[in-house]
N, C-alpha and C positions, 0 to 999 in steps of 0.2 A: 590715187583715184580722185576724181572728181567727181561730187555728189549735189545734189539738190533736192532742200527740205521746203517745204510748205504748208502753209495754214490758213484755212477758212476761217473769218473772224462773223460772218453772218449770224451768226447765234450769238455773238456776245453785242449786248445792248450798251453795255454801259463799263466804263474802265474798274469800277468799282465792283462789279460781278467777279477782275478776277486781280482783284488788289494784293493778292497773297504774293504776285510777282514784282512788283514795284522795287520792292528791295534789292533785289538781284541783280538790274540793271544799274548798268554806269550812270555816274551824277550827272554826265554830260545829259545823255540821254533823257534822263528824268526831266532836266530842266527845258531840255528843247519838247517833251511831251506838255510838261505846265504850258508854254506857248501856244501850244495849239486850239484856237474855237472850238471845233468838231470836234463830238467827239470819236466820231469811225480816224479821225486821223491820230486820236492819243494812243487807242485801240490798236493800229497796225504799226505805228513807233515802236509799242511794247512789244511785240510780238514779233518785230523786226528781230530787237536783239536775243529776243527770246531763245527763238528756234535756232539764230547761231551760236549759242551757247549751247544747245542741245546738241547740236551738230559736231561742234567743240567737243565736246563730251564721247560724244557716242564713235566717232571716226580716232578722234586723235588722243583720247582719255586725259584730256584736260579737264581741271575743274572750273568751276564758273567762278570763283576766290582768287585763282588763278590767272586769271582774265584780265590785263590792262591794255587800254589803246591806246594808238599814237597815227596821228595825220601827217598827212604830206602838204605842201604849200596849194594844193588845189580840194583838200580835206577830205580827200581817199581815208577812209580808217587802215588802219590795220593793226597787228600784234605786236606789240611791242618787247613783248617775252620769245615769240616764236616767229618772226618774219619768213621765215622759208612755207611757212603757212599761210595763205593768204582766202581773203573770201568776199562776197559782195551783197548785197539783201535791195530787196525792191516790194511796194505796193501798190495796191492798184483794183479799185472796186472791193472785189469780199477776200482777196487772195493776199500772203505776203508770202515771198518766196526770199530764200537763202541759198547761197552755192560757196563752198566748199571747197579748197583742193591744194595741190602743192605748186600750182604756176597759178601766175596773176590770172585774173577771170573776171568778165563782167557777165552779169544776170537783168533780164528786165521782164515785168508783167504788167498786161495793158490790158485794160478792160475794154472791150468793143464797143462802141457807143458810135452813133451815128453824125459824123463831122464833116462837115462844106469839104470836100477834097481841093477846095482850093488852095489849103492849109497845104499842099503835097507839090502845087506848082510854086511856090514858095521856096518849100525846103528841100524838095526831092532833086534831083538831076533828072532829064529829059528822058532817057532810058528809063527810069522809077518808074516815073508819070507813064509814060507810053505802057509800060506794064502794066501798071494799073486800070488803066482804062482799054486796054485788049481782052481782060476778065469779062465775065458777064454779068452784067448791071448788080446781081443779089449780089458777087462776091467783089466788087469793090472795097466794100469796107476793110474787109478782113485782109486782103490784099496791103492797104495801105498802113495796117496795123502789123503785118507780117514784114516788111520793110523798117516800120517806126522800130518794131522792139530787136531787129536786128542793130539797124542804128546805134540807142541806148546801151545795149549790150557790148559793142565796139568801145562809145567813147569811156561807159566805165570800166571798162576792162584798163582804157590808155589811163584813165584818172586824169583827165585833162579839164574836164566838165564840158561847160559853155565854149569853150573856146575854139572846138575844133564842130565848123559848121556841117550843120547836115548833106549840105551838097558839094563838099568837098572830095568825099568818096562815096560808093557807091554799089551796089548788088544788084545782080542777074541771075535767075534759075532755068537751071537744065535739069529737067526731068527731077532730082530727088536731091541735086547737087546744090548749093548756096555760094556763088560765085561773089571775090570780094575785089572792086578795083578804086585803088586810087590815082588820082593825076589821068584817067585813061585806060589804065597798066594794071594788069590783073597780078593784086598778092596775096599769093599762096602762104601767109606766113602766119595767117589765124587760119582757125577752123572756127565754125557756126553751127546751131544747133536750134530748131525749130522748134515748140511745142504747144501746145494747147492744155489747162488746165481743170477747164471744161470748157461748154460752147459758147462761152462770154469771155473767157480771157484765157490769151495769147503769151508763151513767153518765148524767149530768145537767151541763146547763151555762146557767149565768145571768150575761146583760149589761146596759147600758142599750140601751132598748128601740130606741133610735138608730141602734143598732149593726148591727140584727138581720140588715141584706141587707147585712154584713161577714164575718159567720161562714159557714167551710167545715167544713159538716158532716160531712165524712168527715177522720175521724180518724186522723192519721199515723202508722204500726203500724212501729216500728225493731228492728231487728237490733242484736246484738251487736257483728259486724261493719261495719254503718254506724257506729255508735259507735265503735270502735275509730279506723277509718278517719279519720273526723272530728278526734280530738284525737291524733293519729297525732305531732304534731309537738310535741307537748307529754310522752305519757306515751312 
């Protein structure tokens, strides 16, 4: 299966409200949250790893002691105990979201925010744009944010990063369908998945298209308190 965990960080103020997890996280990690100014950005770092170690836990009864990573030359994480495992984590406004499963997978959440779309004739391909602007005026935005976190969701899925330009390939929708084309050439060889985690932010989820009657589209929405709970024996 294929699953997706998430966490609402809006109630917590400060990384120090919930310092009982700090330990738990990889040193990587740690040090790349010391890095950070903001603090809403130390905040969803931790909670990045958090929740997929819960996930870890709960799906595949791995422990979190159990837990080592290893990257690839474009700094995809992954498991280095368990590769036939794979997962992906993204933030974004008040939400950090995790996905799960036993084929590569990319995840993205995007908070809706009001941006010049000219950001979209930039990066989108002509088709994009012409869609976007076929919407009616209110839904623009969310248009251009329902493409963006398809996008994201693609290239982390490839683990490529930056490299592989937004308007290189490209999406079209029929009716309820997420149509995927590169070069032109429609391919059928992921599958995509839409969603809203509420009416501010957007996510997006991309697998092999193999996959596709694996994934449970409803998104696992965690408490502070199941967290807690969960590594209760550790922190």
């Amino acid at each position: 299966m294929i699953e997706q965990y998430a966490f609402n960080i809006k109630e917590i103020g400060s990384i120090d409200e919930v310092s009982q997890f700090i330990n738990i996280i990889s040193d990587k990690r740690r040090k790349k949250i010391d890095r950070f100014i903001f603090m809403k950005d130390k905040v969803q770092g931790l909670f990045a790893e958090i929740i997929l170690r819960y996930a870890l836990l709960e799906q595949y009864s791995i422990h979190s002691l159990d837990i080592e990573f290893e990257y690839t030359e474009y700094g995809k994480p992954g498991l280095a105990n368990y590769r036939d495992i794979h997962f992906n984590m993204t933030h974004s406004g008040n939400w950090v979201l995790c996905g799960v499963g036993d084929t590569s997978l990319g995840v993205d959440v995007e908070q809706i925010k009001e941006k010049q779309l000219s950001m979209a004739n930039k990066m989108y391909t002509k088709e994009e744009n012409d869609f976007i602007h076929n919407q009616l005026q209110e839904n623009r935005i969310k248009a251009f944010y329902k493409i963006w976190t398809l996008k994201e969701s693609y290239v982390k899925n490839i683990g490529k990063g930056l490299s592989i330009p937004f308007d290189s390939f490209s999406f079209s929708f029929y009716q309820d369908e997420i149509q995927f084309y590169q070069q032109g050439k429609r391919n059928d060889s992921f599958s995509f998945n839409t969603g809203q985690l509420d009416d501010q932010h957007i996510t997006a989820l991309c697998v092999d298209s193999k996959w596709s009657k694996k994934i449970n589209e409803k998104v696992k929405v965690l408490t502070l308190e199941e967290l807690i709970k969960s590594f209760n024996a550790i922190i």
